[in-house]
C-alpha positions, 0 to 999 in steps of 0.5 A: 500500500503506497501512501498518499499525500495531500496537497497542501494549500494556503486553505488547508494550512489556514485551517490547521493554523486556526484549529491549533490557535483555538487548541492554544486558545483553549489551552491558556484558558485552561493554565490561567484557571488552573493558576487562579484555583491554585491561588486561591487555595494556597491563600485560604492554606494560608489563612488557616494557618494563621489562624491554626498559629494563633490558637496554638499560642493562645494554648502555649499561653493558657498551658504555661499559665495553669503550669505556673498555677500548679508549680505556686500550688505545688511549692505551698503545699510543700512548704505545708508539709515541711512546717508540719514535719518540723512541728511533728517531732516535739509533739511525739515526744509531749505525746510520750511525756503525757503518757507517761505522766497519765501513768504516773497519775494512775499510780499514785491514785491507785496508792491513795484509792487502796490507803483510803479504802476505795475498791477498783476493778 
């Protein structure tokens, strides 16, 4: 099968140029809204990132202030517990002073109850 080519004329060639003006027409149409889409969405990305910055600081402010809160919080207590320990020590040993004078008491009641007659059970 031999191939067979087509006269070109200025017509025919006028015509391609047309179709292929059109194509390129059509063509950056399609490329300007592409850049335009793609403009709007990397400026909405944008907003939400500010806003996304924005809340993340607002919660590092929010999160270094309840930590500063417990730490105040944490140190009173503390402070607290040291005063209560240091107070501890001289109340075990009245404790054991009271209970040894309670001790002695008894003893010397029981000496009067049997010297006056008292009967205890």
């Amino acid at each position: 099968m031999k191939k067979t080519s087509k006269k070109v004329t200025l017509q025919t060639l006028d015509e391609k140029l047309d179709v292929i003006g059109q194509n390129l027409e059509t063509l950056t149409e399609t490329v300007d809204g592409l850049a335009i889409s793609t403009k709007k969405g990397f400026d909405e990305v944008k907003g939400e990132m500010h806003e996304f910055k924005d809340e993340m600081t607002n919660f590092k402010k929010n999160t270094e202030r309840t930590f500063f809160n417990l730490d105040s919080h944490a140190r009173t207590t503390n402070e607290r517990l040291d005063a209560i320990e240091k107070a501890l020590p001289p109340l075990g040993s009245l404790s054991e002073a009271l209970k040894r004078e309670v001790l002695q008491l008894n003893v010397r009641v029981g000496r009067i109850e049997a010297k006056v007659g008292i009967k205890t059970s």
